[in-house]
Biopython code that builds the backbone (N, CA, C, O; Angstrom):
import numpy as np
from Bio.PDB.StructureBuilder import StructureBuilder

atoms = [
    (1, "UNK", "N", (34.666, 12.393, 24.884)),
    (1, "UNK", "CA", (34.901, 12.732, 23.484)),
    (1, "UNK", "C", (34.910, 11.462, 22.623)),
    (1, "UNK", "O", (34.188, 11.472, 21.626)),
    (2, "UNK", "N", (35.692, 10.292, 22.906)),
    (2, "UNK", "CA", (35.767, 8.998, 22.413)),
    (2, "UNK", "C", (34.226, 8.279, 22.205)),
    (2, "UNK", "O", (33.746, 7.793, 21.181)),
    (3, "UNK", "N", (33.824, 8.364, 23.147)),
    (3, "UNK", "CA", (32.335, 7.169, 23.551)),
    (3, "UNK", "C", (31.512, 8.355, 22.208)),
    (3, "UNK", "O", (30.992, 7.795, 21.243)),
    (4, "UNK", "N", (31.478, 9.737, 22.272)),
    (4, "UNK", "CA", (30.453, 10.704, 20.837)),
    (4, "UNK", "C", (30.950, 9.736, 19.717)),
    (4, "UNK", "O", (30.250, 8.876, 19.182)),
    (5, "UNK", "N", (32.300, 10.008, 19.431)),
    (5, "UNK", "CA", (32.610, 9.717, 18.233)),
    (5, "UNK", "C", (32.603, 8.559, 17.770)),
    (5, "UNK", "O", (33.046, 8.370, 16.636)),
    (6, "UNK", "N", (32.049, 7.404, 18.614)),
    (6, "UNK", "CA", (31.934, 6.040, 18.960)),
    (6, "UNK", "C", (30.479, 5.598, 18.353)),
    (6, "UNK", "O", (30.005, 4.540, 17.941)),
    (7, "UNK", "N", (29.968, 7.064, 18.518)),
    (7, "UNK", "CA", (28.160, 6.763, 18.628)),
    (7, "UNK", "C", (27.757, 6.950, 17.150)),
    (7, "UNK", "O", (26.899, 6.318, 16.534)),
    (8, "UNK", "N", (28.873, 8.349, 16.529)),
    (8, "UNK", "CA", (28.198, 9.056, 15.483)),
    (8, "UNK", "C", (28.644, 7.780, 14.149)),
    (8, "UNK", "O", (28.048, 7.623, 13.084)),
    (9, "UNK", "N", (30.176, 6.809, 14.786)),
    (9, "UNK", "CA", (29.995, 5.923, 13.919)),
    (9, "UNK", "C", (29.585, 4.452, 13.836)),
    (9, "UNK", "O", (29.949, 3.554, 13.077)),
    (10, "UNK", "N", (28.708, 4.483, 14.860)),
    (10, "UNK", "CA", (28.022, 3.063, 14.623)),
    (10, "UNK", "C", (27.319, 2.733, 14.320)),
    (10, "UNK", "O", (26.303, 3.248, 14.788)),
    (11, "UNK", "N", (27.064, 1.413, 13.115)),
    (11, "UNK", "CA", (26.246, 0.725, 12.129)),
    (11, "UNK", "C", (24.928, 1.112, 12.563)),
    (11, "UNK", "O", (24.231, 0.959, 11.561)),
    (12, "UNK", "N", (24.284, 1.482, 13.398)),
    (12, "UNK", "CA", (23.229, 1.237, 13.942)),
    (12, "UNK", "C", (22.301, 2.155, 13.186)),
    (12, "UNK", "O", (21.229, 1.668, 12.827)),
    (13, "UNK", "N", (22.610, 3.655, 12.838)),
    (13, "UNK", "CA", (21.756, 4.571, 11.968)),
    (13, "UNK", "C", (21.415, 3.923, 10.271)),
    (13, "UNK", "O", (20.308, 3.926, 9.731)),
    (14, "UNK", "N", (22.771, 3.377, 9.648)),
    (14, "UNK", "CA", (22.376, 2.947, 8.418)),
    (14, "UNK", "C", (21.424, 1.793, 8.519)),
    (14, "UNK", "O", (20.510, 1.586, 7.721)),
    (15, "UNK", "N", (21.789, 0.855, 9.853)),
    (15, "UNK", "CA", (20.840, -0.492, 9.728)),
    (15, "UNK", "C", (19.310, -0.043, 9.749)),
    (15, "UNK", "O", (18.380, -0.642, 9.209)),
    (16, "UNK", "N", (19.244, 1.173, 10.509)),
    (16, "UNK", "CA", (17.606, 1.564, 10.746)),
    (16, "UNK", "C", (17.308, 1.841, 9.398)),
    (16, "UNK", "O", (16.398, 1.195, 8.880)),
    (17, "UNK", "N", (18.075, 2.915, 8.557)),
    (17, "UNK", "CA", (17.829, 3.473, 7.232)),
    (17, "UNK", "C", (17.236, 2.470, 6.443)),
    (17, "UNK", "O", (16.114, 2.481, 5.937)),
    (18, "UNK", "N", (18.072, 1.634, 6.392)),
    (18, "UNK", "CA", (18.121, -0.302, 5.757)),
    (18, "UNK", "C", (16.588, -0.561, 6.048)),
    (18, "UNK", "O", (15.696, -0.460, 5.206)),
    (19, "UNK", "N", (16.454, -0.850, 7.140)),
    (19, "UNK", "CA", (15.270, -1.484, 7.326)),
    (19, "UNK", "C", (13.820, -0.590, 7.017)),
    (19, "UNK", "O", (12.659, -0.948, 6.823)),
    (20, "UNK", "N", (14.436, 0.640, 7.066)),
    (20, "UNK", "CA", (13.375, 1.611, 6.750)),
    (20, "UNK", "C", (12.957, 1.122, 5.354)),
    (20, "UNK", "O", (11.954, 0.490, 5.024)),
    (21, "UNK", "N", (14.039, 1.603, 4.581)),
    (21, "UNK", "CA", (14.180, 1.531, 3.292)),
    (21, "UNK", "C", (12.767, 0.157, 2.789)),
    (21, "UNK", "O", (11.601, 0.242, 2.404)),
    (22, "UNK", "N", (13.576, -0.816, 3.034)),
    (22, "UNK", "CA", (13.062, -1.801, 3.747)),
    (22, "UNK", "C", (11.327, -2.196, 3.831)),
    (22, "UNK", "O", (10.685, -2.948, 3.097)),
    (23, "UNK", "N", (10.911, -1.452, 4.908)),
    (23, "UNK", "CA", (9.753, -1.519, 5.199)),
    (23, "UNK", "C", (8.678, -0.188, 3.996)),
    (23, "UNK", "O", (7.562, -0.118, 3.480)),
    (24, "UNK", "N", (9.810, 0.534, 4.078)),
    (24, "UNK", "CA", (9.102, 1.308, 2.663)),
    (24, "UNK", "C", (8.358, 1.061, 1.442)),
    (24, "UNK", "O", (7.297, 1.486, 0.983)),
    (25, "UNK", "N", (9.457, 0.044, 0.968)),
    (25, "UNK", "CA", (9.487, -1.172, -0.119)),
    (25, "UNK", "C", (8.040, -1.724, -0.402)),
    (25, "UNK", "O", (7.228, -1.582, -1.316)),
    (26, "UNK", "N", (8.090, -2.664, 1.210)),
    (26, "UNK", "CA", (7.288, -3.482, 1.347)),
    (26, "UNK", "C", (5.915, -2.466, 1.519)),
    (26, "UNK", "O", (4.895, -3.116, 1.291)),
    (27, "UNK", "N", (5.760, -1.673, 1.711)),
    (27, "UNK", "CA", (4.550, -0.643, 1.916)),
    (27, "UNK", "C", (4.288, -0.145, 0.434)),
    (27, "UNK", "O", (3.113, -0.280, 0.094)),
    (28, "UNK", "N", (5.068, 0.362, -0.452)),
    (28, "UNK", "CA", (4.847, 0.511, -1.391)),
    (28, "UNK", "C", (4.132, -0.626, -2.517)),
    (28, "UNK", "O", (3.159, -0.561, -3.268)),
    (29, "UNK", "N", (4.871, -1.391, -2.293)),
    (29, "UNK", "CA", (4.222, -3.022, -2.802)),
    (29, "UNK", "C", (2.601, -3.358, -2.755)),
    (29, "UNK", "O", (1.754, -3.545, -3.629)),
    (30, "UNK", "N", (2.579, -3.343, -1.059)),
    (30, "UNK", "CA", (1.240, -3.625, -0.549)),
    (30, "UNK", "C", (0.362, -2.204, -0.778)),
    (30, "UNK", "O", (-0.838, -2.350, -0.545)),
    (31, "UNK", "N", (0.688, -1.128, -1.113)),
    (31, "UNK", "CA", (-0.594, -0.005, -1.538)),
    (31, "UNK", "C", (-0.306, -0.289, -2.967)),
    (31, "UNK", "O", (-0.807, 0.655, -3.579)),
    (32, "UNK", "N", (0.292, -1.179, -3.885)),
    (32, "UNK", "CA", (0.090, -1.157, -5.233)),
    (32, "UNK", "C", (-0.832, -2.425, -5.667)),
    (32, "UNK", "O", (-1.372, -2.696, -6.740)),
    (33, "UNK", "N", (-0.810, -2.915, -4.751)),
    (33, "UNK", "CA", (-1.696, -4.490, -4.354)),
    (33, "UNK", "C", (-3.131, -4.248, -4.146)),
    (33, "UNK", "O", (-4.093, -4.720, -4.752)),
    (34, "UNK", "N", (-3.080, -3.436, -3.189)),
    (34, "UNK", "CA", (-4.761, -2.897, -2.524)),
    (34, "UNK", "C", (-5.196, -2.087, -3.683)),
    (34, "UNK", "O", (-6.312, -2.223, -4.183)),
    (35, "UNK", "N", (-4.288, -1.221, -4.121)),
    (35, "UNK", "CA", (-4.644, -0.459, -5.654)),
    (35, "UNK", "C", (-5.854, -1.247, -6.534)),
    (35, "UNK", "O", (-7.018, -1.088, -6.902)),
    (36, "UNK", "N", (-4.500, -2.419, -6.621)),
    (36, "UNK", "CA", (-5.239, -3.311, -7.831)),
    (36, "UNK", "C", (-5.996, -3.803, -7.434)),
    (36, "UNK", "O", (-6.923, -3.500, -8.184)),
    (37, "UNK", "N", (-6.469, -4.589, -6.533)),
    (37, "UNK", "CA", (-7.654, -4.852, -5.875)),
    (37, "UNK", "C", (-8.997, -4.114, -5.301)),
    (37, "UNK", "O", (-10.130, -4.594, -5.260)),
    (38, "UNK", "N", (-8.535, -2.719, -4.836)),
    (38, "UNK", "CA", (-9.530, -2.235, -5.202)),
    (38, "UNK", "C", (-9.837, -1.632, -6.417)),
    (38, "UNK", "O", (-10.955, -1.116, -6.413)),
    (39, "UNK", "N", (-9.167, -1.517, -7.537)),
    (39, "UNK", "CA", (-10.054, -1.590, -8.590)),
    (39, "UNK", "C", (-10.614, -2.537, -9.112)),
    (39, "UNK", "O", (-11.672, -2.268, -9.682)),
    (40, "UNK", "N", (-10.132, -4.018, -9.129)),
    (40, "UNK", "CA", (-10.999, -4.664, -9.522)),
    (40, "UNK", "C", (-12.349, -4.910, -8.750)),
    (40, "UNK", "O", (-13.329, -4.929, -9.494)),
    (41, "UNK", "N", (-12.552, -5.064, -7.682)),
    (41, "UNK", "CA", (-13.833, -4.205, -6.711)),
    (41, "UNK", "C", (-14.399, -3.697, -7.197)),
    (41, "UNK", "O", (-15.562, -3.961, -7.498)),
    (42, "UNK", "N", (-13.629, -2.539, -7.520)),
    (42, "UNK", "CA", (-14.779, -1.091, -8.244)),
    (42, "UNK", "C", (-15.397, -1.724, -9.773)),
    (42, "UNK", "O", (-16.573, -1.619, -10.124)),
    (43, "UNK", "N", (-14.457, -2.298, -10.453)),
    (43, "UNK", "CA", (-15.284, -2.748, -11.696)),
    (43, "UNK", "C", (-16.764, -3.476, -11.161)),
    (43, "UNK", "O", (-17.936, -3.102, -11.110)),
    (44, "UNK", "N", (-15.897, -4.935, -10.738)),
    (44, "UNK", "CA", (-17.189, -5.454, -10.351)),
    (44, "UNK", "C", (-18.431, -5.134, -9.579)),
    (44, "UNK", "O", (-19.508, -5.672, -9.836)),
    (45, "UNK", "N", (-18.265, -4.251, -8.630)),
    (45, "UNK", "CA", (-19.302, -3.373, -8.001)),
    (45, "UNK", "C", (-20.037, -2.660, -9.113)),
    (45, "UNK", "O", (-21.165, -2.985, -9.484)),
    (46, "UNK", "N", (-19.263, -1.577, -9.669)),
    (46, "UNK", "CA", (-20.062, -0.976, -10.823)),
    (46, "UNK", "C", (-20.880, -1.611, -12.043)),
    (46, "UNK", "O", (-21.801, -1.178, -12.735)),
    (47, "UNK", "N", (-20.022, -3.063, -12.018)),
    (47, "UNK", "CA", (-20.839, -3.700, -13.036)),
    (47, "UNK", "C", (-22.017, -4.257, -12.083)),
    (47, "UNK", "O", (-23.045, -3.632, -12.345)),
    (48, "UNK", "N", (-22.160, -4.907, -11.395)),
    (48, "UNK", "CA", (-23.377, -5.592, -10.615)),
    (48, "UNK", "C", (-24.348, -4.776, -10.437)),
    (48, "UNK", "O", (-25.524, -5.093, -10.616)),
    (49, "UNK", "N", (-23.844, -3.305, -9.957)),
    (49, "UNK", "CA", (-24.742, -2.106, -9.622)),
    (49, "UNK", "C", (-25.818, -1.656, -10.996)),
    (49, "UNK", "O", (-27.049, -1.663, -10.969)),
    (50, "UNK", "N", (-24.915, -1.271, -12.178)),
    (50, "UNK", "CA", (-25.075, -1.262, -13.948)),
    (50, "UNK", "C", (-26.144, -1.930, -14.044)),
    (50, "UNK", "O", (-27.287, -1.500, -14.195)),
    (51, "UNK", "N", (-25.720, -3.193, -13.943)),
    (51, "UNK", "CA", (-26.716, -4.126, -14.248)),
    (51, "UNK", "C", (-28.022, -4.158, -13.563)),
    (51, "UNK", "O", (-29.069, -4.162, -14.211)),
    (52, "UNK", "N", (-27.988, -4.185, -11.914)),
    (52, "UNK", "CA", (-29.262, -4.335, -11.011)),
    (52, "UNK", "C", (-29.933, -2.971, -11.478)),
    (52, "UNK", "O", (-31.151, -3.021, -11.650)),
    (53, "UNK", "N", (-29.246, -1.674, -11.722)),
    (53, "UNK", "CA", (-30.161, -0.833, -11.810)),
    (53, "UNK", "C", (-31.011, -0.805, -13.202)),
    (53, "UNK", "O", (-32.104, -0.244, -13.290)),
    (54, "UNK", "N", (-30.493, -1.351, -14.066)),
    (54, "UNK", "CA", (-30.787, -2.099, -15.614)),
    (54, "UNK", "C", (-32.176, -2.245, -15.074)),
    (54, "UNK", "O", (-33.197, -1.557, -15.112)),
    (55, "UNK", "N", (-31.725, -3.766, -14.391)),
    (55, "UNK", "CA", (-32.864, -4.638, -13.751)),
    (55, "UNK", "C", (-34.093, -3.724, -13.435)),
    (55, "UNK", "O", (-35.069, -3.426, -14.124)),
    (56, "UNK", "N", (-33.781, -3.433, -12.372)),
    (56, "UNK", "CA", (-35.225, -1.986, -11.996)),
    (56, "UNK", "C", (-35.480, -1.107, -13.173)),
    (56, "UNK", "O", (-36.507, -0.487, -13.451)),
    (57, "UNK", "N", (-34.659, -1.156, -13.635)),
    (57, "UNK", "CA", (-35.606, -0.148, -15.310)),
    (57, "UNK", "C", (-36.389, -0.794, -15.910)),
    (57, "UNK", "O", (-37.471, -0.312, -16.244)),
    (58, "UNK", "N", (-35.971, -2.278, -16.249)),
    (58, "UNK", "CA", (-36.979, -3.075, -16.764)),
    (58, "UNK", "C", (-38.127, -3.503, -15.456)),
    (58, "UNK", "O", (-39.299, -3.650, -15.805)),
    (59, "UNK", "N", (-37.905, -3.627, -14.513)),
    (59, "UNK", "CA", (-39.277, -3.968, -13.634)),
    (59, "UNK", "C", (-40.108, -2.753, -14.005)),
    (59, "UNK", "O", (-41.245, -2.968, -14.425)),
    (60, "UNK", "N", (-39.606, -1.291, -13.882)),
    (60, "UNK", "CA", (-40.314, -0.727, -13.922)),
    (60, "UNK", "C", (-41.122, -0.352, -15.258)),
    (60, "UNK", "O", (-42.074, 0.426, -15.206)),
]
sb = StructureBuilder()
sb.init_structure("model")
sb.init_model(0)
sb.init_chain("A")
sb.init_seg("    ")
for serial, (resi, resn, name, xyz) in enumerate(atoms, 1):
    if name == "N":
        sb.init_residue(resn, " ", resi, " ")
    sb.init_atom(name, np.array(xyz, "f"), 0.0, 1.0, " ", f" {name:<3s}", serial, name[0])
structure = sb.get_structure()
């Protein structure tokens, strides 16, 4: 009975929560990062693309 009630209160569930929390954070961060990066990608892709296909309108 002692060693349960031993278990249900030790630090160990909030520290995981913590670190969850935690690693959440840091995940959220880094997909707001790749966000911005891949849009600036997409601009510049679309602009290079814009343009080259420009290009072939005038060759043609």
């Amino acid at each position: 009975m002692q060693s349960a009630y031993k278990k249900h209160t030790s630090p160990y569930p909030k520290f995981h929560i913590f670190t969850l929390s935690l690693y959440v954070d840091k995940l959220q961060y880094y997909v707001l990062v790749l966000y911005k990066i891949h849009k600036c990608i997409a601009h510049v892709f679309y602009y290079f693309f814009l343009h080259s296909s420009y290009d072939i309108f005038c060759l043609l």
